[in-house]
N, C-alpha and C positions, 0 to 999 in steps of 0.2 A: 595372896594366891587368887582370889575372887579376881580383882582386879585383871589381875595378867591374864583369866582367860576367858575377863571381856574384848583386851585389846589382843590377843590372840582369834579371838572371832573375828573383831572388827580387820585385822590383816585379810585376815580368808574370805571376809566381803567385799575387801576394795580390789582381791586378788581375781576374786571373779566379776568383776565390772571391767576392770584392768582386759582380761581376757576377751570380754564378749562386749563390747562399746556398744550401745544403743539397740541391745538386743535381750529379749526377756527368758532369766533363768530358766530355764525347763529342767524334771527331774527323767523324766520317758525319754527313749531312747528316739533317735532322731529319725525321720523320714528322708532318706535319701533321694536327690533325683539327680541321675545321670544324666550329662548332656555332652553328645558327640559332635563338635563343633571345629569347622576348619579354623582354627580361631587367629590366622597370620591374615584374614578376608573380612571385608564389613559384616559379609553375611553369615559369621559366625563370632567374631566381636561384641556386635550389637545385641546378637540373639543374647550370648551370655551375660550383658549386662542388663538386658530386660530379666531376663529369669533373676538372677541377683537383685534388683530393683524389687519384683513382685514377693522374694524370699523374705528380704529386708523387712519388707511391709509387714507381710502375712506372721514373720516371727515377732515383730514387735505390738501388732495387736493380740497377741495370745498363742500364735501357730495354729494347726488344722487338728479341732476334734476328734480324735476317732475311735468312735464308740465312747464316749464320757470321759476319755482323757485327753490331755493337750500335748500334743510330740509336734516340736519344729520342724521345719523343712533344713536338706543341708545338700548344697549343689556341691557336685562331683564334674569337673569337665577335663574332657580328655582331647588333644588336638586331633582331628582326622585327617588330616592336609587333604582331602578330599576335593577342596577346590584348586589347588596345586598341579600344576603340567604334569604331566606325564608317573603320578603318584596314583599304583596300583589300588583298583576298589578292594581288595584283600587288606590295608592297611586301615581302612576305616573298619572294616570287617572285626580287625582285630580290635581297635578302641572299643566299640560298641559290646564285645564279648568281656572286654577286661573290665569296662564297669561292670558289665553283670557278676563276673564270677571274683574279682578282685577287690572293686569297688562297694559290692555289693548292691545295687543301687535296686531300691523297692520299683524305680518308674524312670524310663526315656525318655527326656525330651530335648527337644531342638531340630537335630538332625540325625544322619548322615544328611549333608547340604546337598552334593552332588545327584542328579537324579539317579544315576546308573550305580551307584553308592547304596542311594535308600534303598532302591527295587532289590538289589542283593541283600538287605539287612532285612527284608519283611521274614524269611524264612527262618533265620535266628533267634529272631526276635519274638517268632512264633513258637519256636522248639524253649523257648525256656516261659513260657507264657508271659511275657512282661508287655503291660501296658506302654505304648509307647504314642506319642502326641509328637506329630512334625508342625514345626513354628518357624521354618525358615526351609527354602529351599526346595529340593525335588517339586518342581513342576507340573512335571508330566502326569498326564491324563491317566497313564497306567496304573498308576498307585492305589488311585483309590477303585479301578473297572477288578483289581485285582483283588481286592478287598471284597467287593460285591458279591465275584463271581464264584471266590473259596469264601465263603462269610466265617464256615465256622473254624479254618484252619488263621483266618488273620483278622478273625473277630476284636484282637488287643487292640488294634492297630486305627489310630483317627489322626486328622491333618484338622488343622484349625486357619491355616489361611487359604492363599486363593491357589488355582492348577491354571495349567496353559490357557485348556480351552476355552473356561469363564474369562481368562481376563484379557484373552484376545479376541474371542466373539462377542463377547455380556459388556464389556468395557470401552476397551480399545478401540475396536470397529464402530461403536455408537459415537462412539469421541470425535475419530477419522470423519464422520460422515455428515456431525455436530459442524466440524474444520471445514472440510469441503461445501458444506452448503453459505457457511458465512465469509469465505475468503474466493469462492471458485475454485477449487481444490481439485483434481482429479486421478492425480497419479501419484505409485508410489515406486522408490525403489527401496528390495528389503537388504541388510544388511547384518549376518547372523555368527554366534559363536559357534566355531564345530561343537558341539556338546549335544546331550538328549531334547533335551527341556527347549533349546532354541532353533534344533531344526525342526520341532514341533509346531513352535513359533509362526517359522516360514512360512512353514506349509500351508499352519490356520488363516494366517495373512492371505497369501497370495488368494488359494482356494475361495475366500468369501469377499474381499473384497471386486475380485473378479467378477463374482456372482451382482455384485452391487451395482455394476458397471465403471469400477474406476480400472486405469490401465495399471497394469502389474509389469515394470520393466524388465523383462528376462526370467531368470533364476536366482533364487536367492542368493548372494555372493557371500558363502562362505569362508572363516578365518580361524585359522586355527590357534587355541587358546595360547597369551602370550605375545600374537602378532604385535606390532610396533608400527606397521605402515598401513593406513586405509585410504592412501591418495589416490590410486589407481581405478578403487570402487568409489570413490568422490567425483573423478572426473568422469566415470561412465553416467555416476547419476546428473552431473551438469548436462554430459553431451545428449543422455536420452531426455530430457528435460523434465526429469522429477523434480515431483513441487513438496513430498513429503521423503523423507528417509527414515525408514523404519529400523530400529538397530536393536537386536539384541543380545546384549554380550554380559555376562556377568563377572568378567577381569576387569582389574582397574587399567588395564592402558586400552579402556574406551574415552580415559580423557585426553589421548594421543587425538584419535580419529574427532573427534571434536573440537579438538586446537585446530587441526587441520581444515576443517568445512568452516572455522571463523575465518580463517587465513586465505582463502581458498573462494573466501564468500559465494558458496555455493549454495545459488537458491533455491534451497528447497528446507524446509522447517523439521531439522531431527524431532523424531518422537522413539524417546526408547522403551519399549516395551518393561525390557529389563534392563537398566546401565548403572551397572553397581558405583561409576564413578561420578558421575554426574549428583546422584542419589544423596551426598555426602555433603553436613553442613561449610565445610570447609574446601569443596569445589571452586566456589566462586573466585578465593584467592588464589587458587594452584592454578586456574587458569587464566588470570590477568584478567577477570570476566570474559571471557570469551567462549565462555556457557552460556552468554546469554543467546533468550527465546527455545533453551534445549526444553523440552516435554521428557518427562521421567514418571512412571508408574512404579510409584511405593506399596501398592500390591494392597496393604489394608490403609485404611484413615490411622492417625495420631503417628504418622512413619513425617509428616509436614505439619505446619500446625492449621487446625478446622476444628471449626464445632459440632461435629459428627455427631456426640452424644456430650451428656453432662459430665464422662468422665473423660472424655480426649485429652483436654489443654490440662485437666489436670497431673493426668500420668505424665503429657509434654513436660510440664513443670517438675514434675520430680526426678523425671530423669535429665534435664537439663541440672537440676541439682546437685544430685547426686555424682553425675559423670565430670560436668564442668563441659558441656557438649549439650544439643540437642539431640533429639533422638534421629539417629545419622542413616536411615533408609529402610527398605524391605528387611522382612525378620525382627526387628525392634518390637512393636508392640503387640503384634502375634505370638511373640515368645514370654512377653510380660502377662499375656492373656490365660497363655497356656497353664500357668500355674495357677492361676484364681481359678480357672475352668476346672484343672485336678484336685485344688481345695474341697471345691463346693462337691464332685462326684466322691470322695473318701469321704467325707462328712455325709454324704447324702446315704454312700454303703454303711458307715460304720465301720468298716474293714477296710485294709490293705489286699485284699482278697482279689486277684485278677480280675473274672470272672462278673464280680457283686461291682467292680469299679469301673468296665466295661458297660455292663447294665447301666449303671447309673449316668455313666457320659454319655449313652445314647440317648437318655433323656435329658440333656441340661437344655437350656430354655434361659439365657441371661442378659442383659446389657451388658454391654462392655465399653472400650476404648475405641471399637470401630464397629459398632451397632447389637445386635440382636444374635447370638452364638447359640446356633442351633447343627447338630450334625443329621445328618440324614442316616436313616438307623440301621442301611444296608451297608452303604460302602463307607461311610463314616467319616464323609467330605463334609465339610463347614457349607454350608448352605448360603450362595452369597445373594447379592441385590445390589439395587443402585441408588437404596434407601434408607438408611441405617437403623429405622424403624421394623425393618421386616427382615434381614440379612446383614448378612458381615458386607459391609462397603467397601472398595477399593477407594485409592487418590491418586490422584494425576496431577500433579504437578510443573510447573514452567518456573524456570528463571528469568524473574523481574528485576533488574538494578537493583541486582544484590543478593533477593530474597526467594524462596520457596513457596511459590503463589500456588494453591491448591485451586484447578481450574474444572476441574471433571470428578466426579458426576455434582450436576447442576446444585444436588441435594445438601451437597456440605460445602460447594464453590465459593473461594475468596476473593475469584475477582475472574477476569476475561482472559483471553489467549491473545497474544500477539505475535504478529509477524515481523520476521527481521526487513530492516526497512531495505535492504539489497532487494527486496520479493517484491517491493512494492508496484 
């Protein structure tokens, strides 16, 4: 009898290893985090395999303390097609409500991706008080001015990577102007997705580089998401003779408009602000290389590989591991971030307690994957830099034969910019 109910344990032990592969028993009930993710887009893909990547981790070193005991983290994701044509912001609306009320989810993160998506989910997200961390997506400058200016009605509410205006005035424009002084540079023509976040874009473009004194050809030509043909704004920018093309479009058939300006060999050097295709480690071969010299802003550092901090190349590494991919663009390790950042604030509260985990994310203070993660303790924007020593860092990247060469800012740079030799 003794016997049979050792080997009757020993079943119900290999039955829960069986179940949970590489993940540590826990007896506490688990910490849920919802995440509303367009997940058919890179930028909601990625987001969710970083958040699964940082869960993996954080469960197999013990899960998140809270208050003296160990409860695991357990990702809930729901699609919001959110980046999707013509799919009403009421449908992300409804994901985000059904983790809360379905799902039950203790904490938000990720998204709604879409900007005009988030800005409608802050007042939800406020009515049932839930912490929520955006780590991909929404852009726009509104998010967090909206945060500021009701602090105490969307006090839950923090973004951990970068917004339009930082990374087209703090970023982009020092980059632009980096280009322009070592090549002769002077003009740009912009090229934008109908969307929030990139007619935001335009505007920040045109507006300051004007001020800079470079020529701004026209008005920014916009495309409505889904377009398939950008010949007609290729050959305006040959004919006004832009030397840069600024594009930003977050659909993947900006690898259309990109085939086309190879084909087209039109001189002037894409730089995408945001070009979700381009962005992607398996661009190179969908496009015959005909990526190359494109410029792409991955928004934070370890989205390409750099040594930004001690921990970059290593997250690089585990999630090339883990996935059988590298980490494939913007939203990838802002979303890996996001949950170490809500680790350490539940362990800093002790509690799941809104309110105590709010407080506590107003003060984090950490290294990370892409520098120094600090929120500013009003509107509870991530506070960037162009240092990864003092702010969250962006990376800018260029397609080198082959590779994803991190070229901007200077601080965590893997090598130089080059010109297509058509420009020379």
């Amino acid at each position: 009898m003794e016997k049979r109910n050792i080997k009757m344990v020993l079943v119900f032990l290999m039955a829960i290893f069986l179940i949970l592969p590489g993940q540590t028993a826990f007896a506490e009930k688990p910490i849920i985090i919802g995440a509303p993710l367009s997940t058919a887009f890179l930028y909601g893909w990625d987001a969710e395999r970083g958040i699964k990547l940082a869960v993996e981790e954080i469960n197999a070193a013990g899960g998140v303390n809270v208050g003296g005991k160990k409860r695991p983290f357990k990702v809930e994701v729901i699609d919001t097609r959110d980046l999707e044509p013509g799919v009403p912001v009421s449908e992300a609306l409804l994901a985000v409500e059904k983790l809360i009320l379905e799902k039950n989810a203790d904490f938000i993160l990720g998204g709604p991706i879409r900007s005009e998506a988030g800005l409608a989910a802050m007042d939800l997200l406020s009515k049932y008080k839930k912490i929520s961390i955006l780590t991909t997506g929404v852009l726009t400058p509104a998010y967090h001015a909206r945060v500021a200016k009701d602090y105490d009605k969307y006090k839950y509410l923090f973004r951990i990577t970068g917004e339009a205006k930082w990374i087209a005035g703090g970023e982009q424009i020092p980059a632009l102007i980096e280009i322009g002084k070592k090549f002769n540079l002077n003009s740009v023509y912009i090229m934008i997705q109908d969307v929030a976040w990139a007619r935001a874009f335009g505007g920040i473009f045109a507006k300051i580089l004007a001020k800079k004194g470079w020529t701004v050809i026209g008005k920014p030509e916009i495309y409505p998401t889904g377009s398939t043909d950008f010949s007609m704004g290729l050959l305006k920018a040959r004919r006004e003779k832009a030397q840069v093309v600024i594009i930003a479009m977050d659909m993947p058939e900006s690898s259309i408009l990109l085939k086309q300006w190879y084909d087209m060999k039109v001189p002037a050097l894409p730089f995408g602000s945001i070009i979700a295709a381009a962005e992607q480690p398996g661009f190179w071969k969908a496009t015959e290389g005909k990526g190359e010299y494109t410029l792409a802003n991955v928004i934070n550092a370890g989205n390409a590989p750099s040594n930004a901090t001690d921990w970059t190349m290593k997250f690089y590494n585990a999630y090339t591991k883990m996935w059988g991919i590298e980490p494939e663009g913007y939203g990838t390790s802002s979303s890996y971030m996001g949950v170490y950042v809500l680790k350490d604030a539940i362990e800093s509260a002790g509690t799941l307690d809104s309110d105590s985990v709010a407080a506590a994310l107003e003060k984090t203070d950490t290294m990370g994957v892409y520098g120094r993660i600090k929120f500013d303790p009003k509107s509870h924007q991530v506070i960037p830099s162009l240092d990864p020593n003092t702010g969250a860092v962006g990376s800018i990247f260029q397609w080198q034969a082959g590779k994803r060469v991190v070229v901007f800012p200077k601080s965590i740079a893997m090598g130089e910019i080059k010109l297509p030799p058509w420009m020379k």
